[in-house]
N, CA, C, O and CB atoms as a CASP TS submission, in Angstrom:
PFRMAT TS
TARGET T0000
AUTHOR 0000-0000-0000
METHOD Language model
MODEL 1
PARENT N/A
ATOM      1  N   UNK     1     100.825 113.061 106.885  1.00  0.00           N
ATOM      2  CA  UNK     1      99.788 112.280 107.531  1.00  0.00           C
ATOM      3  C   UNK     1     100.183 110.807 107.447  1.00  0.00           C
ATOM      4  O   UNK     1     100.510 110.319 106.365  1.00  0.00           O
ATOM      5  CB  UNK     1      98.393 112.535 106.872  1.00  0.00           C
ATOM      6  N   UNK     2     100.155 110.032 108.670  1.00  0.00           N
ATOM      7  CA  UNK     2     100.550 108.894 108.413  1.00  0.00           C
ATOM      8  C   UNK     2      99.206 108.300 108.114  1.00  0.00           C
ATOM      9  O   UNK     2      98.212 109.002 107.929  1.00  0.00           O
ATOM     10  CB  UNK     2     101.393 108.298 109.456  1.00  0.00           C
ATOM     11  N   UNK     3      99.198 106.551 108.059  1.00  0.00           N
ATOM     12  CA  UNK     3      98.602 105.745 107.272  1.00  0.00           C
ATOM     13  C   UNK     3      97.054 106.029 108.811  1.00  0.00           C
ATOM     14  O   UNK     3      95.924 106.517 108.845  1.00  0.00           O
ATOM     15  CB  UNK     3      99.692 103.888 106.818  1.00  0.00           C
ATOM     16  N   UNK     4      97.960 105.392 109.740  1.00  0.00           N
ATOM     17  CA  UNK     4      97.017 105.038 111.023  1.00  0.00           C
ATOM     18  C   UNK     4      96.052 106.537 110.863  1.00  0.00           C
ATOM     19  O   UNK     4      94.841 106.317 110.892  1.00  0.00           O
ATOM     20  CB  UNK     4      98.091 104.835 112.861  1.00  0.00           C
ATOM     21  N   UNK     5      96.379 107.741 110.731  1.00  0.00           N
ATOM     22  CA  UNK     5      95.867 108.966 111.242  1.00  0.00           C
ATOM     23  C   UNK     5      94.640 109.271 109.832  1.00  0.00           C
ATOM     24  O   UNK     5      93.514 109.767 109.878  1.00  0.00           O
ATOM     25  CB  UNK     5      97.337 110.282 111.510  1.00  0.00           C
ATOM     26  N   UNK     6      95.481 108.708 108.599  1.00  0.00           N
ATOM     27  CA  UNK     6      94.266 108.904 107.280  1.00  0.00           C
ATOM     28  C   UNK     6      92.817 107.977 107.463  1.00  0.00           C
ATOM     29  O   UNK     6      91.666 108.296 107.165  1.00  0.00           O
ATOM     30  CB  UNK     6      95.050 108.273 105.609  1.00  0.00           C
ATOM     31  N   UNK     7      93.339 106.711 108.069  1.00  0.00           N
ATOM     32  CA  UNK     7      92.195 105.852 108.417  1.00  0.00           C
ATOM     33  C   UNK     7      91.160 106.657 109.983  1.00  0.00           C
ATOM     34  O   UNK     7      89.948 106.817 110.123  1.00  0.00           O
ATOM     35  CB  UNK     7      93.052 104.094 108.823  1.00  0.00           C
ATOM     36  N   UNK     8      92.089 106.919 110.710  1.00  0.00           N
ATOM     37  CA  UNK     8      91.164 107.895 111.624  1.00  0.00           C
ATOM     38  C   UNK     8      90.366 108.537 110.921  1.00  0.00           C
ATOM     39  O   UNK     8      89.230 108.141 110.656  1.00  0.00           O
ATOM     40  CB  UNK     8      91.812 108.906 112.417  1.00  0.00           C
ATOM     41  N   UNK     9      90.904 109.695 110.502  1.00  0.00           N
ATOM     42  CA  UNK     9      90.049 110.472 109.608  1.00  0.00           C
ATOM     43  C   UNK     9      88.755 110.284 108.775  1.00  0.00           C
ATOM     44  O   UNK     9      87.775 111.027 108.720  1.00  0.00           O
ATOM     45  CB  UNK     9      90.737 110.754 108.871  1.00  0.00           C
ATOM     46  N   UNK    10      89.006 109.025 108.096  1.00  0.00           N
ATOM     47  CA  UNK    10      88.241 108.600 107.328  1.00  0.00           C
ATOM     48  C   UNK    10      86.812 107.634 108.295  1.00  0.00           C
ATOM     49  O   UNK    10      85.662 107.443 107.901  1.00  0.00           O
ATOM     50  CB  UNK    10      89.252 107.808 106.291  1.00  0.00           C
ATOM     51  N   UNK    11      87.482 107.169 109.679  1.00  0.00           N
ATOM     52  CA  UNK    11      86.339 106.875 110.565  1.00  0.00           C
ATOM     53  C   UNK    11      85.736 107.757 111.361  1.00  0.00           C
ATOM     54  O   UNK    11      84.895 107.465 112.211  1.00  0.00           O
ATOM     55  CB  UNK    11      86.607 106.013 111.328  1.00  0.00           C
ATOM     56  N   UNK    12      86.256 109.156 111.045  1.00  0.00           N
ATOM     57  CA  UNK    12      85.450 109.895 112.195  1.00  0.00           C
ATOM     58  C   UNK    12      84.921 111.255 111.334  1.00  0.00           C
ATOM     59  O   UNK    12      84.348 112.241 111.798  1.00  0.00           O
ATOM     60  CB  UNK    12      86.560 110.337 113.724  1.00  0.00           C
ATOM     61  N   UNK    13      85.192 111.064 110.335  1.00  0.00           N
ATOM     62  CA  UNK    13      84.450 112.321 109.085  1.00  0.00           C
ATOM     63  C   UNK    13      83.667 111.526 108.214  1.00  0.00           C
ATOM     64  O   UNK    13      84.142 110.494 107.740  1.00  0.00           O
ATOM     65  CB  UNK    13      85.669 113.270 107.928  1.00  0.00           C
ATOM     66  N   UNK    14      82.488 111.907 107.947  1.00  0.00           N
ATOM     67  CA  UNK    14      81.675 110.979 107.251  1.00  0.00           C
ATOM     68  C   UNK    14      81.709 111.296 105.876  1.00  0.00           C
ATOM     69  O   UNK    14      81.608 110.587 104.875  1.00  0.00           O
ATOM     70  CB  UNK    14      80.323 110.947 107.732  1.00  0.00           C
ATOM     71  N   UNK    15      81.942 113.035 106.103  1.00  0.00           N
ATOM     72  CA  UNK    15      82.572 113.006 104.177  1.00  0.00           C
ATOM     73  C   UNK    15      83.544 112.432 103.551  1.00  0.00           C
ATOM     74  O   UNK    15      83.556 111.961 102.413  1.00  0.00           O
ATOM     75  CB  UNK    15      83.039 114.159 103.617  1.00  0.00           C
ATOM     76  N   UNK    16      84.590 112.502 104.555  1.00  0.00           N
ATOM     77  CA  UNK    16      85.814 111.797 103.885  1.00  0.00           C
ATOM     78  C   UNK    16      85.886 110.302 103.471  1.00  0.00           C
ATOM     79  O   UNK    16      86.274 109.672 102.487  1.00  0.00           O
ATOM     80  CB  UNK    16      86.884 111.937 104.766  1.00  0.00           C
ATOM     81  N   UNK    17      85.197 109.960 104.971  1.00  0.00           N
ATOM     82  CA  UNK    17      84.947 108.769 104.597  1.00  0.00           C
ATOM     83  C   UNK    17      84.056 107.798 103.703  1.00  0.00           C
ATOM     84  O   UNK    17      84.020 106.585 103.496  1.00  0.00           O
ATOM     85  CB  UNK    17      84.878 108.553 105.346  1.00  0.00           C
ATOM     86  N   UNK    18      83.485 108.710 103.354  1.00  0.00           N
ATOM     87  CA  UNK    18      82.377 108.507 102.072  1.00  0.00           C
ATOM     88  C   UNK    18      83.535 108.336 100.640  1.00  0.00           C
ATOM     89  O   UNK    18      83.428 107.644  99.627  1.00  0.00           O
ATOM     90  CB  UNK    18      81.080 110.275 101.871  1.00  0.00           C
ATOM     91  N   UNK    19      84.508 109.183 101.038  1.00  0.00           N
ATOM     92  CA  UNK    19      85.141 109.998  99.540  1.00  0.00           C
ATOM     93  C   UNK    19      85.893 108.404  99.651  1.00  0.00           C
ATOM     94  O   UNK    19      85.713 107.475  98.865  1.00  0.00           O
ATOM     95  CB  UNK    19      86.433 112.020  99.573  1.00  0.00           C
ATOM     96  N   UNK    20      86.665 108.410 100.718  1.00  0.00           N
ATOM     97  CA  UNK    20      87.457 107.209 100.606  1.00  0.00           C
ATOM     98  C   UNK    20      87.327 106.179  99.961  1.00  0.00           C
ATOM     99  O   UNK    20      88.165 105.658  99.224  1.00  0.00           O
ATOM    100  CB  UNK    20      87.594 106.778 101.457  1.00  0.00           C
ATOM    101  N   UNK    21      85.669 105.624 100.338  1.00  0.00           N
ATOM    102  CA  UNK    21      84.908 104.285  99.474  1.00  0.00           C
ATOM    103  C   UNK    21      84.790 104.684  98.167  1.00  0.00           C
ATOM    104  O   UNK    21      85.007 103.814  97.323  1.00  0.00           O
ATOM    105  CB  UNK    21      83.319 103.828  99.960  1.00  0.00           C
ATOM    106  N   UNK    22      84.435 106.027  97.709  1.00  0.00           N
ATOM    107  CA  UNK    22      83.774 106.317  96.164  1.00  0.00           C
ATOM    108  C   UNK    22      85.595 106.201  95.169  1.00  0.00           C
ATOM    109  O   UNK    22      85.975 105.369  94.345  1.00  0.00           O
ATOM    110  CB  UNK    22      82.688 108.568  96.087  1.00  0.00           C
ATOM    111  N   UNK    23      86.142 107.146  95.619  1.00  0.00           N
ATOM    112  CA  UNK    23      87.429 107.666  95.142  1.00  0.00           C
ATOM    113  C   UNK    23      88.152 108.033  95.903  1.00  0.00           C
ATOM    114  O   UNK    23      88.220 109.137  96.442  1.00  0.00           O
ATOM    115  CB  UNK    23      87.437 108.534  94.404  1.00  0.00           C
ATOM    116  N   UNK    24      88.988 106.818  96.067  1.00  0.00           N
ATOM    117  CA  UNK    24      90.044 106.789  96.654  1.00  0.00           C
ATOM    118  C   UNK    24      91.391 107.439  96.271  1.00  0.00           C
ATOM    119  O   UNK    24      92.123 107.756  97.209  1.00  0.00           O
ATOM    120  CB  UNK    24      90.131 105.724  96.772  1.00  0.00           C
ATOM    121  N   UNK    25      91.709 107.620  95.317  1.00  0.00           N
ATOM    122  CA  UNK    25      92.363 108.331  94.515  1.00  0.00           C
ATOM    123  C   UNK    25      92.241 109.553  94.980  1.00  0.00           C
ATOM    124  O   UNK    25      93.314 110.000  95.385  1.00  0.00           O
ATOM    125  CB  UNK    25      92.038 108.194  93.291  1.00  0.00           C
ATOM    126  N   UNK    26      91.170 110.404  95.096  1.00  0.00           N
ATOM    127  CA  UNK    26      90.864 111.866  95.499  1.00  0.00           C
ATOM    128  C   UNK    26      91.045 111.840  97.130  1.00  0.00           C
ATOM    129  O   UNK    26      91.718 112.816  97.463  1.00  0.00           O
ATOM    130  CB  UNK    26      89.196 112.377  94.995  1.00  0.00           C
ATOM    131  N   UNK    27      90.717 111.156  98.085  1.00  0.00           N
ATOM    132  CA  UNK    27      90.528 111.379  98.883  1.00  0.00           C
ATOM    133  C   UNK    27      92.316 111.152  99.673  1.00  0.00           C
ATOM    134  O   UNK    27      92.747 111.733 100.669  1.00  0.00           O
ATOM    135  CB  UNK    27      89.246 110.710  99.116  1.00  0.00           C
ATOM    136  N   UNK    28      93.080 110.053  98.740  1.00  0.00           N
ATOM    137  CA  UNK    28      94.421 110.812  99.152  1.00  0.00           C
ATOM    138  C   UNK    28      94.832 111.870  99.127  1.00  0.00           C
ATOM    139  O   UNK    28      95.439 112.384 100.067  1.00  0.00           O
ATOM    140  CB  UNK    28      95.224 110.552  98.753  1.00  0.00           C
ATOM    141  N   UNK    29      94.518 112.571  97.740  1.00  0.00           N
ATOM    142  CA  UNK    29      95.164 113.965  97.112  1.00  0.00           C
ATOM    143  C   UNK    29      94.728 114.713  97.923  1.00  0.00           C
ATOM    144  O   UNK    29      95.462 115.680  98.125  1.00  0.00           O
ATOM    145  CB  UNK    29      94.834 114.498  95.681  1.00  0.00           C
ATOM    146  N   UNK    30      93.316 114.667  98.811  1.00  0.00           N
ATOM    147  CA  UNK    30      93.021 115.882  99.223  1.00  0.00           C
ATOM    148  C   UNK    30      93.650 115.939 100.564  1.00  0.00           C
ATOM    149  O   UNK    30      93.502 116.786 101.445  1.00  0.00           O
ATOM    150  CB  UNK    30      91.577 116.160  99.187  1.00  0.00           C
ATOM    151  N   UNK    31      94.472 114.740 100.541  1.00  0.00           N
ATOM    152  CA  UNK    31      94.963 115.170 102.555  1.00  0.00           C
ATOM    153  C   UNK    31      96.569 115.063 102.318  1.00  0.00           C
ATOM    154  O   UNK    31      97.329 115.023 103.285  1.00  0.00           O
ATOM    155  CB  UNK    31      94.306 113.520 104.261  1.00  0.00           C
ATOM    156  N   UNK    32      97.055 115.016 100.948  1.00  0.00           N
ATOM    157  CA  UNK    32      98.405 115.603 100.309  1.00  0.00           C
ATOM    158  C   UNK    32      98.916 114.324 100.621  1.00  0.00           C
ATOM    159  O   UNK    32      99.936 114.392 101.308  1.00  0.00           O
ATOM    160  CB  UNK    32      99.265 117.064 100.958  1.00  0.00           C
ATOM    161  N   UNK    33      98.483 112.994 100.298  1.00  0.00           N
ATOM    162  CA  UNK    33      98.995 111.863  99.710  1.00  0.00           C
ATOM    163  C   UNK    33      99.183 111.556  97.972  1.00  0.00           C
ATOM    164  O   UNK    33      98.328 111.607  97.088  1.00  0.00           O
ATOM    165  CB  UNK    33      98.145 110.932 100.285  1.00  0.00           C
ATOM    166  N   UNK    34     100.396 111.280  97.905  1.00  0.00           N
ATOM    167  CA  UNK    34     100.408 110.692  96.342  1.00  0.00           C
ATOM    168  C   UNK    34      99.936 109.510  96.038  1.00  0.00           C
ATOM    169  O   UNK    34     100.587 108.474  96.170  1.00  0.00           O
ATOM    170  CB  UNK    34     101.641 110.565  95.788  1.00  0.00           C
ATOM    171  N   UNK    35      98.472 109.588  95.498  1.00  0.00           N
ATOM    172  CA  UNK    35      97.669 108.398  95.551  1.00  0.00           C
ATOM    173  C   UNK    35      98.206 107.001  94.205  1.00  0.00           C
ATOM    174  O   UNK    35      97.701 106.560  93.173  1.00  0.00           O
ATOM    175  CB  UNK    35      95.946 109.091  95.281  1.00  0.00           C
ATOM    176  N   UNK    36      99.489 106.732  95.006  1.00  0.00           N
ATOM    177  CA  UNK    36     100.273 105.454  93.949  1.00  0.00           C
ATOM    178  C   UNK    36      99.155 104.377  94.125  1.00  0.00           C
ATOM    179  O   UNK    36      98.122 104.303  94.790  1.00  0.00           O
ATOM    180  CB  UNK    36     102.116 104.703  94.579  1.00  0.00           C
ATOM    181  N   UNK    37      99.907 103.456  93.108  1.00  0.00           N
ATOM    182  CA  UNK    37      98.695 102.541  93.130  1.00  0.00           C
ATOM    183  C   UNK    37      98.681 100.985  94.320  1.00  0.00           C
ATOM    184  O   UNK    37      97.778 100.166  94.490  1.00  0.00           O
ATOM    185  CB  UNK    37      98.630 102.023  91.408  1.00  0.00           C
ATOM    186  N   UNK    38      99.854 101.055  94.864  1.00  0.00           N
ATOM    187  CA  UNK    38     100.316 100.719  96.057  1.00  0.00           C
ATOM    188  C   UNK    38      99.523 101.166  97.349  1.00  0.00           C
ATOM    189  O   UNK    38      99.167 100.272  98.117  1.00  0.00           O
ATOM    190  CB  UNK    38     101.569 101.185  96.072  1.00  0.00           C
ATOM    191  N   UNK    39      99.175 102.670  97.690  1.00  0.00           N
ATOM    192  CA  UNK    39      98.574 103.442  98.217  1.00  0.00           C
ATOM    193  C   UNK    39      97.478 103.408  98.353  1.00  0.00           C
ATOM    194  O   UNK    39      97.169 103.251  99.534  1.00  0.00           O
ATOM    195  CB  UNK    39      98.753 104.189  97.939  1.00  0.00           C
ATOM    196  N   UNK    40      96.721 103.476  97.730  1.00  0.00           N
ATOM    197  CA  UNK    40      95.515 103.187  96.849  1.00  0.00           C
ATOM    198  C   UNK    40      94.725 102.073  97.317  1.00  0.00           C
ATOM    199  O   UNK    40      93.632 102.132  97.880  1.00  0.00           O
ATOM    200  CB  UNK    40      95.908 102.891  95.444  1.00  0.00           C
ATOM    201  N   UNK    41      95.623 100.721  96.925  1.00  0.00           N
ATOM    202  CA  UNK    41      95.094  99.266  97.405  1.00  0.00           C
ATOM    203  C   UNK    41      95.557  98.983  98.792  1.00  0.00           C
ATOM    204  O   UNK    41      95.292  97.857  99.211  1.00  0.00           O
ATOM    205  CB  UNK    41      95.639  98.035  96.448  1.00  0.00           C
ATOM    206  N   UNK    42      96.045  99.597  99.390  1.00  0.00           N
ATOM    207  CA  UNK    42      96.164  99.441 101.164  1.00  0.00           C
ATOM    208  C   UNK    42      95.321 100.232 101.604  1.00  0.00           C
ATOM    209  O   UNK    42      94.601  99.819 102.513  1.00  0.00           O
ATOM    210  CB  UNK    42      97.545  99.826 101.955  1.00  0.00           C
ATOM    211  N   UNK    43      95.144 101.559 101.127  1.00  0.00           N
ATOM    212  CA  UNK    43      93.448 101.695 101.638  1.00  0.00           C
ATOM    213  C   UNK    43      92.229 101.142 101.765  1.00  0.00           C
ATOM    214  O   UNK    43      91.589 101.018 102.809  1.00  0.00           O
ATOM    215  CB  UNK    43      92.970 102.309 101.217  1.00  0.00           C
ATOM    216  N   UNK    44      91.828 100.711 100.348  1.00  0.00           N
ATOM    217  CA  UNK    44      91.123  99.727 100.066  1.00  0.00           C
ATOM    218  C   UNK    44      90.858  98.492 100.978  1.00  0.00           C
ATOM    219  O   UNK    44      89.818  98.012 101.427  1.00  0.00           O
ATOM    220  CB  UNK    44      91.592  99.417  99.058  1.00  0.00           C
ATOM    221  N   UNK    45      92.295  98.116 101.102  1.00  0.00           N
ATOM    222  CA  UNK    45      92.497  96.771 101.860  1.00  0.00           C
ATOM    223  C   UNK    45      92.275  97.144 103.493  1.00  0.00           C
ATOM    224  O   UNK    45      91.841  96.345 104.324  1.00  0.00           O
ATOM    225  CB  UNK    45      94.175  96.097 101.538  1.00  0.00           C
ATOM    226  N   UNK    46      92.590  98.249 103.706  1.00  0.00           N
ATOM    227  CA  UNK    46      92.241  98.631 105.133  1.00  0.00           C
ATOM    228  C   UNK    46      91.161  98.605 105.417  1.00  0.00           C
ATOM    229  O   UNK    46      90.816  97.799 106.282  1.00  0.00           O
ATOM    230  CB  UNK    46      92.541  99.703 105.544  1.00  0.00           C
ATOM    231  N   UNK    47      90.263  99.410 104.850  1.00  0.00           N
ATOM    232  CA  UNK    47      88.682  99.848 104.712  1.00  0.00           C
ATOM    233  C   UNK    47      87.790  98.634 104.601  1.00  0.00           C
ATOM    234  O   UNK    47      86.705  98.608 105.182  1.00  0.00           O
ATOM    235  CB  UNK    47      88.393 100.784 103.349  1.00  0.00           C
ATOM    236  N   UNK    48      88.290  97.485 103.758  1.00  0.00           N
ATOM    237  CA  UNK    48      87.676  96.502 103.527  1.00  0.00           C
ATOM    238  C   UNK    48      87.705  95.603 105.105  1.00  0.00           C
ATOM    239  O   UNK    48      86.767  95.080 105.707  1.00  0.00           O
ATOM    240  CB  UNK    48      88.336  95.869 102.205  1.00  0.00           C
ATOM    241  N   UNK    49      88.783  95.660 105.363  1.00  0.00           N
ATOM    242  CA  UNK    49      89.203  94.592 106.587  1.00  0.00           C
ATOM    243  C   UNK    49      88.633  95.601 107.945  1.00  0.00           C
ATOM    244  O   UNK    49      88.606  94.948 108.988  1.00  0.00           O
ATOM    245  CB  UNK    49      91.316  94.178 106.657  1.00  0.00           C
ATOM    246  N   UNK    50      88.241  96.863 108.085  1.00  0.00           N
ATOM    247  CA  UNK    50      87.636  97.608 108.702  1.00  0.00           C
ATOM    248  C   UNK    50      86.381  97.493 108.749  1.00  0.00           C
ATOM    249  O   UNK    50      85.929  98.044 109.753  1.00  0.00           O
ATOM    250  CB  UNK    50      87.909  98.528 108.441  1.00  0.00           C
ATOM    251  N   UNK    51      85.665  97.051 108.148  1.00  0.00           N
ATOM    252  CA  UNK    51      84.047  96.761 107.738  1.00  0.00           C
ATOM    253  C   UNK    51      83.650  95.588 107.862  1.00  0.00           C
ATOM    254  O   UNK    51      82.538  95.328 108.320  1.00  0.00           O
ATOM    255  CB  UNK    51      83.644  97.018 106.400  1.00  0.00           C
ATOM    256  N   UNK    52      84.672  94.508 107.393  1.00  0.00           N
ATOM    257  CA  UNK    52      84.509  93.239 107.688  1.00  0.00           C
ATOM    258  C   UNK    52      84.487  92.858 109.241  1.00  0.00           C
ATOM    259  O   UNK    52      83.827  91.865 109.547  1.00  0.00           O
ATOM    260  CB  UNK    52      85.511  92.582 106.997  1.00  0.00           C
ATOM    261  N   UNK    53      84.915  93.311 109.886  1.00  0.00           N
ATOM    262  CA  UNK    53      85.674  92.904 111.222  1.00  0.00           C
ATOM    263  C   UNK    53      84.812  93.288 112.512  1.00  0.00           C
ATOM    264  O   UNK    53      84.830  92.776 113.631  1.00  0.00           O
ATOM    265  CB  UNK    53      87.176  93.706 111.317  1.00  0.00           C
ATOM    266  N   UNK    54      83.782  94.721 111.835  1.00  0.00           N
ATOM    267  CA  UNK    54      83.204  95.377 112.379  1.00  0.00           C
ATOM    268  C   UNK    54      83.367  95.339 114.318  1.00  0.00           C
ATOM    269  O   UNK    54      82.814  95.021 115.371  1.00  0.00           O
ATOM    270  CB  UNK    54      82.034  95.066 111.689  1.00  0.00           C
ATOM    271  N   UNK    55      84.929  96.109 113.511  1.00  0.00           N
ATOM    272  CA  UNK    55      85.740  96.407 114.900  1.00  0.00           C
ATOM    273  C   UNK    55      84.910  97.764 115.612  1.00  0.00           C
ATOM    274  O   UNK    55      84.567  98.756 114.971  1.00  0.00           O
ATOM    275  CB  UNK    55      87.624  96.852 114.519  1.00  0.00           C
ATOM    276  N   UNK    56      84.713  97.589 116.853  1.00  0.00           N
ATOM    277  CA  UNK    56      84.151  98.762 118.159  1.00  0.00           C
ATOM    278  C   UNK    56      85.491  99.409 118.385  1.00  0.00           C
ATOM    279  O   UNK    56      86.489  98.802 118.773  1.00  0.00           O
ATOM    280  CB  UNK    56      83.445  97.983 119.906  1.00  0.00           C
ATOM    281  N   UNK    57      85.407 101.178 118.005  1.00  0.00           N
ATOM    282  CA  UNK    57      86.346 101.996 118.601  1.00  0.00           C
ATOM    283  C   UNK    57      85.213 103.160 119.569  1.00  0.00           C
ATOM    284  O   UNK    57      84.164 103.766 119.349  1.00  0.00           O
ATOM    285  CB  UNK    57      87.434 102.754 117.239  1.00  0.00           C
ATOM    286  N   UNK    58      86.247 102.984 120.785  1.00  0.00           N
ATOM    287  CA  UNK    58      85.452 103.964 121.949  1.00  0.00           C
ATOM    288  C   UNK    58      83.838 103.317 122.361  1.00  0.00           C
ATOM    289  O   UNK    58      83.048 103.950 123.062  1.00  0.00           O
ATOM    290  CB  UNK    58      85.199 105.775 121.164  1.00  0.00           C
ATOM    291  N   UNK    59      83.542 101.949 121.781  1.00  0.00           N
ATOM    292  CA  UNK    59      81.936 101.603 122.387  1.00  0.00           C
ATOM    293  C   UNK    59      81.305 101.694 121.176  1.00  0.00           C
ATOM    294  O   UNK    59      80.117 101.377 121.124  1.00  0.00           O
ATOM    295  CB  UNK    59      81.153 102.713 123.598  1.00  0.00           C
ATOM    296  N   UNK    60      82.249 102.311 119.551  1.00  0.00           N
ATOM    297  CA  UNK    60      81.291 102.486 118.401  1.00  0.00           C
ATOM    298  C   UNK    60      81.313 101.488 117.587  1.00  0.00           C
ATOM    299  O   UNK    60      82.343 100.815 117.636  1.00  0.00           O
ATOM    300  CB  UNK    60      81.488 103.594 117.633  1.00  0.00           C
ATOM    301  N   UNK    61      80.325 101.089 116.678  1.00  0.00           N
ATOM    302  CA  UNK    61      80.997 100.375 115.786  1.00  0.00           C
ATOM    303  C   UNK    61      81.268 101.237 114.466  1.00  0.00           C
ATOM    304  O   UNK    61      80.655 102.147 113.908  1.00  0.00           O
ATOM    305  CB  UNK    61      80.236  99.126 115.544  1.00  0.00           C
ATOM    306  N   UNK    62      82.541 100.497 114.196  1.00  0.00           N
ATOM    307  CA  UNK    62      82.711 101.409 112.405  1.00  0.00           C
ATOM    308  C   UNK    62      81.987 100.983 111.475  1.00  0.00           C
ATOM    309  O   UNK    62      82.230  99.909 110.926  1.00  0.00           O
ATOM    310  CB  UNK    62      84.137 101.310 111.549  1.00  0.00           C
ATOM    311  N   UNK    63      81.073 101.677 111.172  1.00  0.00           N
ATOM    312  CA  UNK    63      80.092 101.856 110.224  1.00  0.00           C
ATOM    313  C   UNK    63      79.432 102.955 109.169  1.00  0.00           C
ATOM    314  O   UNK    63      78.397 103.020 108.505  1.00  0.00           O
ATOM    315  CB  UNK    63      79.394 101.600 110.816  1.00  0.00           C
ATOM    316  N   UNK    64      80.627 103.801 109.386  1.00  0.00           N
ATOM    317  CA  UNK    64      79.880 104.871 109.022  1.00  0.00           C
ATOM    318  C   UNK    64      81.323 104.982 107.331  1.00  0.00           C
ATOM    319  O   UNK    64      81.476 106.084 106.804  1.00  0.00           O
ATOM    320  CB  UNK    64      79.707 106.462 110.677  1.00  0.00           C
ATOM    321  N   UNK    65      82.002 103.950 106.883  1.00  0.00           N
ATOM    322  CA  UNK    65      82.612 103.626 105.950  1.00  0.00           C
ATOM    323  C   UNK    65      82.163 102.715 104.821  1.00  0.00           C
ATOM    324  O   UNK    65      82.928 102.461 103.891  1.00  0.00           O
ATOM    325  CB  UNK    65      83.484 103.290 106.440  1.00  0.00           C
TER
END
């Protein structure tokens, strides 16, 4: 799974994307990422700059992270 396709995921599943914010750590492992700690904080950093930005995909806004 690349990086772009885990962040999909995480905007269009509301469990995952729940898991992502709580434990991030788990929510790599469960899509068979080795959640380094490198890994880890670029999620973070994604998710954060994803919420902040409150970028519109397809007419939506991401909000549900």
């Amino acid at each position: 799974m690349t990086f772009v396709e885990l962040l999909h995921k995480a905007l269009n599943d509301q469990h995952f994307g729940s898991l992502v914010v709580s434990d991030p750590h788990a929510a790599l492992k469960q899509v068979g990422i080795d959640p380094t700690h490198e890994k880890v904080e670029a999620l973070r950093a994604a998710v954060h700059a994803l919420k902040a930005s409150s970028v519109a995909i397809d007419g939506k806004v991401i909000d549900n992270i």
